[in-house]
C-alpha positions as CSV (number, residue, x, y, z in Angstrom):
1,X,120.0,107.2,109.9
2,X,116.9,107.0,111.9
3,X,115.5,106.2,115.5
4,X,113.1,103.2,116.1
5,X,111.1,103.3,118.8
6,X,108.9,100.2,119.5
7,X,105.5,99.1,119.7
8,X,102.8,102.0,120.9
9,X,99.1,102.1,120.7
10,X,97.7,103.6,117.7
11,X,95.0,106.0,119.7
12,X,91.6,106.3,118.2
13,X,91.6,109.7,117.1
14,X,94.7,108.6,114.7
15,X,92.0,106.6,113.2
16,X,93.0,104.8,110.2
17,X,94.6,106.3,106.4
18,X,97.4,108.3,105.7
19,X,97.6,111.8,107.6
20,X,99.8,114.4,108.9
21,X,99.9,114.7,112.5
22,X,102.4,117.5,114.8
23,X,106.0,116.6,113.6
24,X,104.7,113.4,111.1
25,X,103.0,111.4,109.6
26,X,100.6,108.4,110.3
27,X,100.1,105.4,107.8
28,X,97.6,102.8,109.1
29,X,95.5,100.6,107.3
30,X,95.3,97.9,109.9
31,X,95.8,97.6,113.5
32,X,95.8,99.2,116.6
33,X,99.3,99.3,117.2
34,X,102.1,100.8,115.6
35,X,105.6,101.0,115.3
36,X,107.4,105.0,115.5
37,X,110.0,105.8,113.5
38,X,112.6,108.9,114.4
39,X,114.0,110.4,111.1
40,X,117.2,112.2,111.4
41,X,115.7,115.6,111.2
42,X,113.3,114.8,114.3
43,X,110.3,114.3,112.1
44,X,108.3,111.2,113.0
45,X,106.6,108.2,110.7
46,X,104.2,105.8,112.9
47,X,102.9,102.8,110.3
48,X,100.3,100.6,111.9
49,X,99.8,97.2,112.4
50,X,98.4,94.0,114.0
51,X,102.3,93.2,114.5
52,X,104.3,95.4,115.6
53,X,107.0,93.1,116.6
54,X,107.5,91.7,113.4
55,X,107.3,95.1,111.9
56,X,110.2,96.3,113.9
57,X,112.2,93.4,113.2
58,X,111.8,93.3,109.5
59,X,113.1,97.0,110.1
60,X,116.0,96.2,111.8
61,X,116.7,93.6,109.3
62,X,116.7,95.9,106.8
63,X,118.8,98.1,107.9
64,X,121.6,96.0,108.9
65,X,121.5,94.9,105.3
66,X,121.9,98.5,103.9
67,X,124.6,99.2,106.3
């Protein structure tokens, strides 16, 4: 279904909104960090946050219960 890849810094030039960058997007209204998600086609979705670890949890969470 998709890749999660953990915590990473959300670098200043990513700045903070919605925009496309190389093979994604970037959604970040708070935060500089950010959790990366890996679609299945290889395109990328990085959300921001001041939690990251939570964020990725919640994802995991959710997923198990879809599955």
């Amino acid at each position: 279904m998709f890749k999660l890849n953990a915590k990473f810094s959300i670098l200043t030039w990513m700045g903070f909104g919605i925009h496309a960058f190389g093979t994604g997007w970037v959604y970040n209204i708070s935060g500089l960090w950010g959790v990366e998600i890996e679609l299945k086609g290889g395109s990328l979705v990085r959300l921001g946050t001041d939690e990251p670890n939570y964020l990725c949890q919640a994802i995991i969470d959710s997923k198990n219960n879809i599955e």
